[in-house]
N, C-alpha and C positions, 0 to 999 in steps of 0.2 A: 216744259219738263218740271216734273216735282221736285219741292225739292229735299233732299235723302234724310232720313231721321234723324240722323247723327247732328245735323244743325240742329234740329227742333228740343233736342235735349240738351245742347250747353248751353242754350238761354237760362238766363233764371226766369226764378216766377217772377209774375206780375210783381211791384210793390206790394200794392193790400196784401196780397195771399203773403208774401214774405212777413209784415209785419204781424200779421195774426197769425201764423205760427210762432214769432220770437216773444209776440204779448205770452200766447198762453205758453211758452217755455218759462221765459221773468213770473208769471203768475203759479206755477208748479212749481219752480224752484223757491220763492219766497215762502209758498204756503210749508214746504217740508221745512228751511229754512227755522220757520217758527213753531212748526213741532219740533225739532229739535231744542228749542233754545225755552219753552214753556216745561217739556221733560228735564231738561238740565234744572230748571228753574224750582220744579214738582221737587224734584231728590236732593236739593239744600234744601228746600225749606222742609222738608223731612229731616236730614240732618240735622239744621238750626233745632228743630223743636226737642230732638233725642238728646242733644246736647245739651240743652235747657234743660229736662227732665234730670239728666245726669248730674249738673252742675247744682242745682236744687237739691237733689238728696244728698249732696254730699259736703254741704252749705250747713243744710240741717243736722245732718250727721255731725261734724266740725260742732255747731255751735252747743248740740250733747255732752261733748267731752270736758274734761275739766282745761283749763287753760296753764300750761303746763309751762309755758316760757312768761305769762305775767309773774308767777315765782321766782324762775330762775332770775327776773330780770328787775326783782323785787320793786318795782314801779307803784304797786297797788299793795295796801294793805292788808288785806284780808284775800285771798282767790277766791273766785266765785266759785260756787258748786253749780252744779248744773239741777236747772229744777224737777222736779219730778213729774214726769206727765200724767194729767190730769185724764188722759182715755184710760192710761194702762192700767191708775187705782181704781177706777169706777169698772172698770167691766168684770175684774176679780172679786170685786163687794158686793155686787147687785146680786140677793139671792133673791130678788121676786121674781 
């Protein structure tokens, strides 16, 4: 007598076949895994760089200004003035 499908399908599979399906599930899950975590990785260091860009201009901006608390805080004798830049007179002078 045969015997009835219903046994034939609560066995598992084999070992091998069981493990080479869980390999290539651990190998899909780690590869998305690490796209995930190189795009997180991608948009700081985007971030980092615009914030650097940010911090920079406004560093330079800052050191244009006159310094306005060495006065008040009369520490230094004389305030600096802020120098004149050397692009903005030369491009209004050059008439050749």
């Amino acid at each position: 007598m045969p015997e009835p499908i219903f046994y034939r399908r609560i066995l598992p599979p084999p070992e091998t076949e069981a493990q080479e399906i869980l390999q290539s599930q651990y190998a899909a899950y780690e590869f998305y895994r690490e796209v995930r975590y190189r795009e997180a990785f991608e948009q700081y260091c985007q971030w980092y760089a615009e914030t650097a860009a940010e911090n920079q201009r406004d560093l330079a901006q800052m050191q244009r200004e006159l310094n306005f608390f060495g006065w008040l805080n009369r520490r230094s004798d004389k305030p600096k003035l802020p120098e004149p830049d050397p692009e903005a007179s030369n491009s209004g002078s050059d008439a050749s």
